[in-house]
C-alpha positions, -999 to 999 in steps of 0.1 A, spaced: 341 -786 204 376 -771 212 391 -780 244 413 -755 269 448 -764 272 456 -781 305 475 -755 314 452 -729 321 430 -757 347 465 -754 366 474 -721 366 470 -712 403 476 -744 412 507 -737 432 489 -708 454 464 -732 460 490 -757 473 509 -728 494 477 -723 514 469 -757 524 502 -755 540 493 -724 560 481 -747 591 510 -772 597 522 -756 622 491 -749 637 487 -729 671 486 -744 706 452 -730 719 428 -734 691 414 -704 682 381 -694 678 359 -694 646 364 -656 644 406 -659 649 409 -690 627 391 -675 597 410 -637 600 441 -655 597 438 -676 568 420 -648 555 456 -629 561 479 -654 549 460 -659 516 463 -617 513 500 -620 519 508 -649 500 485 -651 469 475 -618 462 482 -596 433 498 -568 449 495 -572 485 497 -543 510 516 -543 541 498 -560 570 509 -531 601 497 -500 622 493 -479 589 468 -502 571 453 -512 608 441 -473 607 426 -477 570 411 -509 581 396 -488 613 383 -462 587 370 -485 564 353 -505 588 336 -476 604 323 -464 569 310 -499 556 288 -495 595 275 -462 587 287 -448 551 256 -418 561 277 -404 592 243 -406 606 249 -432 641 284 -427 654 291 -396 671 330 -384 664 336 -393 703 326 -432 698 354 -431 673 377 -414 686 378 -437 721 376 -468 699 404 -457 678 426 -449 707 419 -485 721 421 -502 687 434 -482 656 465 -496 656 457 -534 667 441 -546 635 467 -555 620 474 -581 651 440 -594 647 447 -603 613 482 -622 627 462 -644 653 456 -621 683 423 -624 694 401 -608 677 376 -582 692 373 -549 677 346 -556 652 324 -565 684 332 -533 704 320 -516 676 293 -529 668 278 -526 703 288 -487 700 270 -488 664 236 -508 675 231 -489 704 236 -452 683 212 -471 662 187 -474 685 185 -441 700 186 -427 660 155 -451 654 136 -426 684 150 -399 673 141 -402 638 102 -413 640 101 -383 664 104 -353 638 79 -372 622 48 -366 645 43 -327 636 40 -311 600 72 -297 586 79 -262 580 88 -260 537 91 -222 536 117 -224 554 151 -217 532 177 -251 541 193 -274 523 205 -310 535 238 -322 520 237 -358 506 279 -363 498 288 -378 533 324 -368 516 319 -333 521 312 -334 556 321 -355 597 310 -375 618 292 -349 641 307 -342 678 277 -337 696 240 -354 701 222 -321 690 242 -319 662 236 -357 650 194 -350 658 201 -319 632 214 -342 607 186 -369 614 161 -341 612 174 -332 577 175 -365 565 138 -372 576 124 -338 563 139 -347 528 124 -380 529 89 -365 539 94 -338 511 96 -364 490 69 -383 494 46 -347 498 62 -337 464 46 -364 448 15 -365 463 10 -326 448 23 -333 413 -2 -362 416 -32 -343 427 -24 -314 402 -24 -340 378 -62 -353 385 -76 -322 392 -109 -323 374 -111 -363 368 -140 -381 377 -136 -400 411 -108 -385 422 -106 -366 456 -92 -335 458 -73 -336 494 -60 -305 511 -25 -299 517 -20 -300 556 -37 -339 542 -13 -348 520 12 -336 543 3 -356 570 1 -388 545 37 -377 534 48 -383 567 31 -416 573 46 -424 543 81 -415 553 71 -430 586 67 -463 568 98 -461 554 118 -452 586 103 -483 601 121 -507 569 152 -493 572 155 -503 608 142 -528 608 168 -542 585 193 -529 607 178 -550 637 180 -580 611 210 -578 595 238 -572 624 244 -599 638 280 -609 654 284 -628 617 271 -598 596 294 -577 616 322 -597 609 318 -605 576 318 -562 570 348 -565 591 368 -592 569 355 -572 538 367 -536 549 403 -555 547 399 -570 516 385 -541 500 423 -524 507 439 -550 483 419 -542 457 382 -534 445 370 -571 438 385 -594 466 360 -599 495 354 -628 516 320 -643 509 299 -660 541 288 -702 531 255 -687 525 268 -660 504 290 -682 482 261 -703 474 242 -679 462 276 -665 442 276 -703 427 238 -700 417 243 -667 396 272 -683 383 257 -712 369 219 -702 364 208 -732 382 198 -731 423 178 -752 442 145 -736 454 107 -730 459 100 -717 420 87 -685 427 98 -651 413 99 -626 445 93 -587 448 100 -563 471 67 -546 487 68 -523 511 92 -540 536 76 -570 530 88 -601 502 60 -607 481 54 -640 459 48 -615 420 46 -653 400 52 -689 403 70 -709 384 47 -738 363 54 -770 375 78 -758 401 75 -769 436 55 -738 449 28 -742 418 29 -779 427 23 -774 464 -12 -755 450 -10 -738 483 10 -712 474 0 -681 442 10 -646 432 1 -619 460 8 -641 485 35 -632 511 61 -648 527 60 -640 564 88 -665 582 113 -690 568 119 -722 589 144 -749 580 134 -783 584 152 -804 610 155 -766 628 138 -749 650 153 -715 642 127 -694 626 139 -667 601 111 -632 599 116 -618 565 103 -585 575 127 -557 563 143 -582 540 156 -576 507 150 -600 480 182 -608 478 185 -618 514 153 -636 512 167 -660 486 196 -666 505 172 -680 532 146 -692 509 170 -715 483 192 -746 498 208 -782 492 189 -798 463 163 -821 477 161 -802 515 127 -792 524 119 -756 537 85 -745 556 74 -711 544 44 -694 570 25 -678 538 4 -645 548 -27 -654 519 -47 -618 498 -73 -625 524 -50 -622 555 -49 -659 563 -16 -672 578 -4 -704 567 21 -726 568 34 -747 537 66 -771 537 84 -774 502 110 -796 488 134 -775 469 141 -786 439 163 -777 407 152 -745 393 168 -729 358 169 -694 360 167 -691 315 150 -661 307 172 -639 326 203 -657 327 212 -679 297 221 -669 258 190 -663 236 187 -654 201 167 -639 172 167 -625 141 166 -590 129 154 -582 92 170 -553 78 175 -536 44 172 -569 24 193 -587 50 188 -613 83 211 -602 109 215 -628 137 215 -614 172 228 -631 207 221 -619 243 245 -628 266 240 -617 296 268 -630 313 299 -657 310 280 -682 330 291 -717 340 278 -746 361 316 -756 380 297 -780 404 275 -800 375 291 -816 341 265 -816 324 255 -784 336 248 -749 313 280 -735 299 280 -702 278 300 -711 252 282 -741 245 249 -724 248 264 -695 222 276 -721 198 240 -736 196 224 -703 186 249 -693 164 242 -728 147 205 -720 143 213 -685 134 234 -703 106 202 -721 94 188 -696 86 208 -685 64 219 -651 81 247 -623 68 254 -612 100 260 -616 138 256 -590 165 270 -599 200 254 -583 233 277 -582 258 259 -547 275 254 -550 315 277 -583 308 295 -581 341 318 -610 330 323 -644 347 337 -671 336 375 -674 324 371 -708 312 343 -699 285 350 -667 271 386 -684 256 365 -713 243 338 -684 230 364 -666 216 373 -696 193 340 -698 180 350 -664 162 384 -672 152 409 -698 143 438 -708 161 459 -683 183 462 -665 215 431 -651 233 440 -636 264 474 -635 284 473 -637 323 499 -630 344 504 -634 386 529 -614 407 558 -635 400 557 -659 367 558 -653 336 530 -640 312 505 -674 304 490 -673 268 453 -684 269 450 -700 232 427 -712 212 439 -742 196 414 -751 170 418 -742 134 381 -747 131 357 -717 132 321 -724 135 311 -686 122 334 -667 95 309 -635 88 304 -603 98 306 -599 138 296 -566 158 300 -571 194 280 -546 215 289 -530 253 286 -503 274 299 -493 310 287 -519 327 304 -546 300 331 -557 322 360 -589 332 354 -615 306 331 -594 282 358 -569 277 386 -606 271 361 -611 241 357 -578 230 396 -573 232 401 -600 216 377 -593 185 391 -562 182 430 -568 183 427 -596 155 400 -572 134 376 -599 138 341 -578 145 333 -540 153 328 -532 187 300 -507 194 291 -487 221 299 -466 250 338 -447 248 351 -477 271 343 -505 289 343 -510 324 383 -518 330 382 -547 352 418 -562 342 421 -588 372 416 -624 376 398 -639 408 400 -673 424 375 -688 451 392 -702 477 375 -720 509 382 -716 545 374 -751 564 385 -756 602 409 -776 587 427 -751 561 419 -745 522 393 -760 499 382 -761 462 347 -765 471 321 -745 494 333 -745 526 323 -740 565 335 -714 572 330 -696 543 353 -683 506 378 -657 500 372 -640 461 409 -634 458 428 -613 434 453 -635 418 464 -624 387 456 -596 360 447 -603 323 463 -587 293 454 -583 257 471 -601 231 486 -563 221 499 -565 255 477 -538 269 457 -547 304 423 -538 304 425 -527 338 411 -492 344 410 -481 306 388 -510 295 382 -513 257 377 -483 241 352 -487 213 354 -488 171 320 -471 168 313 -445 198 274 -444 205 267 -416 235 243 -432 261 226 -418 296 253 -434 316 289 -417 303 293 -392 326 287 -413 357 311 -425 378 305 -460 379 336 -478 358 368 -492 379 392 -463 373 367 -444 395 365 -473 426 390 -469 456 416 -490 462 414 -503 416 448 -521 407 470 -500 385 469 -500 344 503 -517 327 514 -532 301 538 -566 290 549 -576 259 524 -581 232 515 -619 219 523 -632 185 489 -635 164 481 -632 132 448 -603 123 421 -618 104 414 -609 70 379 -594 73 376 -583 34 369 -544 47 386 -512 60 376 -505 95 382 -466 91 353 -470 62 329 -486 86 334 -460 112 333 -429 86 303 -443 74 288 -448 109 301 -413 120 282 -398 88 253 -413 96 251 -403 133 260 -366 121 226 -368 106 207 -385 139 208 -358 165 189 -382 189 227 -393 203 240 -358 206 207 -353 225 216 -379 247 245 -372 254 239 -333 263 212 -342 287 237 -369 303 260 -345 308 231 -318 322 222 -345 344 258 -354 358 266 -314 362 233 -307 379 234 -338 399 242 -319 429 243 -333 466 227 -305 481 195 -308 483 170 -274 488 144 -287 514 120 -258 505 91 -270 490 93 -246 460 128 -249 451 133 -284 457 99 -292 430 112 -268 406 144 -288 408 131 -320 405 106 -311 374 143 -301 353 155 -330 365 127 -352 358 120 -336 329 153 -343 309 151 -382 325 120 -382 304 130 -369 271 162 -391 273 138 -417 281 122 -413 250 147 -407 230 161 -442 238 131 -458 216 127 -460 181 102 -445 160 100 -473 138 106 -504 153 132 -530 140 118 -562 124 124 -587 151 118 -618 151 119 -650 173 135 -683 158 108 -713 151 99 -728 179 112 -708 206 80 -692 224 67 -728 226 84 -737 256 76 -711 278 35 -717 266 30 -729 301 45 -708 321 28 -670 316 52 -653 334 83 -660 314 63 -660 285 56 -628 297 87 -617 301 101 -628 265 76 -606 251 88 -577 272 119 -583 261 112 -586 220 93 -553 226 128 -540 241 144 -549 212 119 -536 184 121 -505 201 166 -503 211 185 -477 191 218 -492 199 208 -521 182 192 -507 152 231 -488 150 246 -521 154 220 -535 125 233 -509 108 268 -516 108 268 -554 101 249 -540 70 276 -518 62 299 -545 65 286 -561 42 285 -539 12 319 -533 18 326 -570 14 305 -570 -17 319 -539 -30 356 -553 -26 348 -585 -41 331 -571 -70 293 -579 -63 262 -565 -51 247 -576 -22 253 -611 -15 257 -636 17 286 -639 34 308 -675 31 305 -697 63 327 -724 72 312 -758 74 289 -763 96 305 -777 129 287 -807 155 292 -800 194 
């Protein structure tokens, strides 16, 4: 298997080295956790980041602002006069926090903010105890850009009562639609509408009672900090942020696919974390005290007496609590279907993620051709465990297996793929191509760094299509770059990718400086360098702009980097010496032949004119009259469901898994489950029956310019790794 150069295992090597010199000097009262953590946090800003702002009184008021918005992004708690007398105290003092003065503000805040939560909590479930008046011609604006923070208590309990009444509009919408619906159907009971009123505001009622309940939960002196640290990364750039210990773990576990736990898959139900499945022969199923509908009430560490409730939770933050150190026991107080509390003690253990997170493959039969096709879902990579999964690897075995059986094709998923490791997609590249440059990556200061791959060896010569879409970001768009610069594959999809051009390096914060490794008191994600394409082009903000343009439901949001606060700027440097691969066909006659085709398939024109409907009438300002507001929602909900269907095919694609790979999931119903679901995806995904398409006219056009019909498409020898 090809090997990356030394060089790239070294190439932030001397930041790292910088920062553990941060603390020699070291001040002469020791400062507390808070202190200590800000300013390594603001020496790692000034000396290792990409483009690093100013640390004074001018960002000190953007780091005001931006705290204040991460708080309360609604404009729904604070009233204009809390921030006004905090800024007057504080706006300018940030940035002296950040250079070792003690550090208080976030605190001071954060009382302000709990306590305006507390009387919004009343004031909220208040407008809930008498019906609502829906004749009544208002509106409630959502955009909390196009208004302020309000100056007054009455005005703030006007804004709460708008954002209640929607939420009970809601919920009594679809309790008529559902009742006009039945009408007529045996068993069902027609209810009157000062009834389903009055449930539509139990309902909202119920909902009102998660949300603050999460706040209760989740602000505590270390979440408030932790916003606080974050709302002065965020300024540097879009993607560094400081990450808490229990945070970075569970970073590490998405990373790798691998995390130490209960084996349970968990849902979110009603404020409540429900146990939907367990995992065969995982340490809940074991247990055989613990089964699906079950829920898990309290989390309690052993050796601890500090008891965690889960109510309000997301899953997310349950898993935080729930996972831990391989081999650590956890007691979980189960609440049974029957109402039964109990309480079971588990020993985590190693738990692989693989249906969701690791490449998978099958083959898709088309026109007389077997087109291999790889999910990747993203550039994963065990750092902590040699032997643990790596993507690369993992893609080189299925594209092996594809190769046994004898396929003319590959098509490469990279949708959703928000990137990940650096590392693997070079080494991935390679699998594609022979030797030559990949990716170049570049700091503040040095010189460019050519990622290469240095084996002549390619385990796959054939046709390649790599798919994305606006969510294909970081190390998907490397490979896609990369394909496409050296006219090694056709990349399909959405008008551009993502754009996330910049490199990030973990970096830990221990009492006594940096570390490479988790630390106490938690990890900066810091932006250290940017990549570039082998043309020379960044990615950065324009992404990859596709070969083969194929209009989807999420073009006209605003969702990729260029449209994030704070994104890095787009450049360019000089472009890398490579040499293109001689693919045996004229691009332009691929995409004249896919364009022809789509002229005649007016299910992607569809989509995108109801994409675009549904970004022009996605409008902020909401009608909280009952009439206006469901004839709004049925055009609305009515062109959701025509795209919806026009995403699946009328004739499904020929799909099928390779030998042996159901098997071992026959014990485990729930991922078997899930593989199904996600075959039937497949059958049914016109973007993939386009890419199908493509690799097939690839391979004509091979054909055609080597003087044959239809044929397969010459390998290399097959490779061992």
């Amino acid at each position: 298997m090809k090997r990356l150069p030394i060089v790239i295992l070294l190439v932030v090597a001397g930041f790292f080295l910088a920062f553990k010199t941060i603390n020699a000097g070291g001040a002469k009262t020791p400062p507390g956790k808070y202190e200590e953590i800000l300013r390594m946090v603001g020496e790692m800003l000034k000396q290792g980041h990409f483009s690093p702002k100013n640390i004074d009184d001018s960002l000190s008021l953007k780091i005001f602002d931006g705290y204040v918005k991460m708080l309360d992004p609604d404009k729904t708690f604070f009233l204009q006069r809390d921030l006004d007398s905090l800024k007057k105290i504080y706006g300018t003092k940030l940035d002296d926090e950040i250079n070792g003065a003690p550090v208080v503000f976030f605190k001071e805040a954060g009382k302000v903010f709990k306590s305006r939560v507390a009387e919004s909590s009343a004031i909220a479930v208040s407008f809930l105890k008498k019906p609502f008046n829906y004749k009544v011609d208002e509106e409630v604006e959502l955009d909390s850009k196009n208004y302020d923070f309000t100056n007054t208590a009455a005005d703030r309990n006007e804004r709460w009562r708008k954002k209640v009444k929607l939420m009970a509009l809601e919920q009594y919408s679809d309790l008529l639609t559902v009742r006009d619906r039945n009408k007529g159907t045996d068993s069902f009971v027609v209810k009157a509408d000062s009834t389903l009123e009055r449930e539509a505001r139990q309902k909202a009622n119920k909902t009102l009672d998660r949300i603050f309940e999460r706040y209760s939960h989740k602000f505590t002196d270390d979440d408030l900090f932790s916003l606080y640290v974050n709302s002065i990364t965020a300024l540097m750039d879009t993607h560094t942020e400081f990450m808490p210990p229990e945070d970075k773990r569970y970073f590490d576990e998405e990373m790798s696919g691998t995390f130490y736990g209960i084996g349970a898959l968990l849902q979110y139900d009603e404020g409540s974390i429900k146990i939907a499945s367990v995992v065969a022969g995982g340490p809940a199923a074991k247990s055989g005290q613990i089964e699906a509908g079950d829920y898990i009430v309290k989390v309690t560490e052993a050796g601890s007496h500090e008891t965690v409730e889960l109510v309000g939770y997301l899953v997310s933050d349950a898993v935080k609590v729930i996972r831990g150190k391989e081999g650590s026991s956890v007691t979980l107080t189960i609440k049974k279907t029957d109402g039964r509390l109990k309480d079971v003690t588990i020993k985590r253990e190693k738990i692989d993620n693989d249906i969701e997170t690791f490449a998978r493959s099958v083959v898709v039969n088309e026109g007389g051709l077997k087109i291999g096709y790889i999910y990747l879902p993203s550039f994963y990579a065990n750092f902590d465990d040699a032997n643990g999964r790596r993507c690369y690897l993992d893609v080189a075995r299925e594209l092996q297996k594809l190769k046994e059986q004898n396929i003319d094709g590959v098509v490469m998923d990279l949708r959703n793929n928000g990137g990940g490791s650096l590392y693997d997609v070079v080494q991935m590249a390679g699998l594609f191509i022979g030797e030559g440059p990949v990716v170049q990556v570049k700091d503040r200061i040095n010189k460019p760094n050519v990622l290469s791959d240095k084996d002549k060896s390619v385990l796959y010569t054939g046709p390649l299509a790599v798919m994305v879409n606006e969510f294909s970001a970081s190390a998907s768009e490397i490979f896609a770059a990369a394909i496409q610069d050296y006219g090694r594959g056709v990349v399909i999809g959405s008008t551009s990718t993502y754009g996330k051009g910049t490199v990030q390096r973990n970096i830990g914060i221990d009492k006594n400086g940096f570390s490479n490794t988790n630390a106490e008191l938690g990890t900066i994600k810091l932006t250290l360098q940017k990549f570039y394409r082998i043309n020379g082009g960044s990615t950065q903000l324009n992404g990859v702009n596709s070969d083969i343009v194929l209009p989807d439901q999420y073009e006209f949001l605003k969702v990729r980097e260029k449209d994030a606060e704070n994104a890095l700027e787009w450049d360019e440097i000089a472009k890398s010496p490579y040499k293109t691969w001689d693919a045996g066909y004229n691009l332009n006659d691929v995409k004249n032949l896919s364009n022809a085709r789509l002229q005649n398939d007016t299910v992607f024109s569809k989509i995108h004119d109801y994409a675009k409907w549904l970004y022009e009438n996605n409008n902020k300002t909401v009608s909280l009259k009952l009439d206006t507001y469901k004839k709004t929602q049925k055009e609305i909900s009515d062109v959701v469901a025509k795209t919806r269907n026009l995403l699946k095919l009328k004739e499904e694609l020929n799909v099928a898994s390779l030998d042996n790979e159901k098997d071992k999931y026959t014990e485990d119903k729930a991922k078997l489950e899930r593989y199904n679901q996600w075959l039937t995806a497949l059958r049914q995904d016109i973007y993939l029956n386009q890419a199908v398409k493509v690799i097939n006219d690839v391979v004509n056009l091979q054909n055609i310019a080597k003087g044959k019909g239809q044929a397969k498409s010459e390998e290399a020898p097959k490779k061992a790794f």
